[in-house]
C-alpha positions, -999 to +999 in steps of 0.1 A: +000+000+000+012+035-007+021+058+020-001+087+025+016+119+015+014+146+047-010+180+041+008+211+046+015+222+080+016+257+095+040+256+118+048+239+157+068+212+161+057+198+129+069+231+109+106+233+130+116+196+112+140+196+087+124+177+056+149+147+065+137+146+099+100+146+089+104+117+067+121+098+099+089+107+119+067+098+089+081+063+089+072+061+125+037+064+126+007+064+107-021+088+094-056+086+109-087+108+099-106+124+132-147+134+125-160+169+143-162+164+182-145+129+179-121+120+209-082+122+203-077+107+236-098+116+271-082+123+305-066+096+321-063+071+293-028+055+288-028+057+253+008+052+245+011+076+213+014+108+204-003+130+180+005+154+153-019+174+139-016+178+098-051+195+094-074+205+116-077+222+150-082+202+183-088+213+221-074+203+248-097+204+278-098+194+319-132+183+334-141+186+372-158+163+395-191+178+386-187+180+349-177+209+340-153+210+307-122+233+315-113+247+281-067+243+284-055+250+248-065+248+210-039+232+192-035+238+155-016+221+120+021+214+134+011+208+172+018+177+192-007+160+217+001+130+240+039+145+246+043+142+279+025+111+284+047+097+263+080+110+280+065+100+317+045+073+309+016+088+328-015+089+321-032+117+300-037+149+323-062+164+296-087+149+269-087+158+239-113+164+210-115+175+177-133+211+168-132+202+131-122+176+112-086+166+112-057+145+101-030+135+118-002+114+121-001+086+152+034+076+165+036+050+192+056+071+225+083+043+221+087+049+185+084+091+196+111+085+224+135+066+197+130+098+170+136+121+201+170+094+208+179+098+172+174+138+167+190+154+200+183+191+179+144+181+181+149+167+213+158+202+226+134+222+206+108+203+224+122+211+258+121+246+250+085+243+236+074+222+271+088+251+290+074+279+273+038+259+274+049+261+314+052+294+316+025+299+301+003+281+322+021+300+352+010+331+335-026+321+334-025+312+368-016+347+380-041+360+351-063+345+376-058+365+407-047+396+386-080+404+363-116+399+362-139+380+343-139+408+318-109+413+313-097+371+308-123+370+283-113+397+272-071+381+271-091+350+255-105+369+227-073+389+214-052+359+225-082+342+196-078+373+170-044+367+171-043+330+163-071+326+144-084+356+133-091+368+096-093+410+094-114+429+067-116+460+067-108+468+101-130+438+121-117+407+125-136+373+128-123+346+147-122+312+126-126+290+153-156+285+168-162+277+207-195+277+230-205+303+257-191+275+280-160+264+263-146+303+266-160+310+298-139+273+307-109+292+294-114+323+308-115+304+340-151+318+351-185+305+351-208+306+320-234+332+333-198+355+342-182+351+309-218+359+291-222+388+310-191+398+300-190+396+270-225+418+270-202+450+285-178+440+252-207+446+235-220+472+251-184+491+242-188+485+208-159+462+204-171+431+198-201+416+178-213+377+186-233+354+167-237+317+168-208+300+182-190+333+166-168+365+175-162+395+155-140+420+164-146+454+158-124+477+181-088+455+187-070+482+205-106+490+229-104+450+235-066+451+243-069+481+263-094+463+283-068+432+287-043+446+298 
């Protein structure tokens, strides 16, 4: 059977490997197709592989004891999942699930650890990523104690527009699509807190929302308000 060639990639991990070293990774794993809402992995599984996304947006979320879905990260074309599960061989401290469609190439975390063994330049660009992805967690952490719900919702939305946005003509809609309770997950407040703020966005004229939707009309209003 023929190998399946890779889509295009944007950029992460994916996007720092030399063409050589893709090929190696390539002949380590194997492409799978994910549907809409389909599960990568879920929290606490011991999957024993890693993911890298080709096509496709996935997001990374926590869930408490009662249910409620914590919104962590959206990881885009490039991006690994599983990582540290596969360099600890703990369990998976996140689920993961698939906003849109997506493609992606499987390696086994022994076959991951062996292309890490083999590439000590990838090995280290990874470390860097893991501890940037730690401070960045730190940073969210003090976000926490350091703004209200306005303004992290705020943070989530230009931290959005600058990912995934697409301007015209001065307002910029955000291309990926999340629920009331996904961003208000992310924002670290409750649903009825992160609607409400995003009725004084609103009310300021900076944003407009529609179904599952954000557009930006006033960036500089919303990063005033962020910062």
């Amino acid at each position: 059977m023929a190998r399946r060639e890779l889509g295009e990639t944007s950029g992460g991990f994916f996007g720092f490997l030399t063409q050589e070293e893709r090929g190696d990774l390539e002949r380590r794993g194997r492409m799978r197709n994910y549907r809409r809402n389909m599960s990568v992995f879920n929290e606490g599984d011991t999957t024993g592989r890693v993911v890298v996304i080709t096509k496709g947006r996935v997001k990374a979320s926590f869930f408490t004891e009662d249910g409620k879905e914590v919104l962590l990260a959206i990881r885009e074309p490039g991006d690994l999942l599983g990582e540290f599960s596969a360099l600890d061989g703990e369990p998976h401290s996140a689920s993961a699930i698939a906003l849109e469609p997506v493609d992606a190439l499987v390696v086994s975390a022994e076959d991951f650890r062996g292309f890490l063994r083999d590439n000590p330049r990838v090995a280290l660009h990874l470390l860097e990523s893991l501890s940037r992805r730690l401070r960045d967690a730190d940073s969210k952490r003090v976000e926490f104690l350091a703004y209200d719900s306005v303004g992290r919702v705020a943070r989530r939305l230009v931290e959005l527009a600058d990912r995934f946005g697409e301007t015209t003509e001065g307002e910029t809609e955000i291309t990926v699509r999340l629920t009331q309770e996904e961003l208000a997950g992310w924002a670290g407040c409750s649903r009825e807190a992160a609607s409400k703020a995003l009725q004084a966005l609103r009310g300021r004229g900076w944003i407009e929302t529609h179904r599952r939707g954000v557009t930006i009309l006033d960036l500089d209003g919303l990063v005033r308000r962020s910062s």
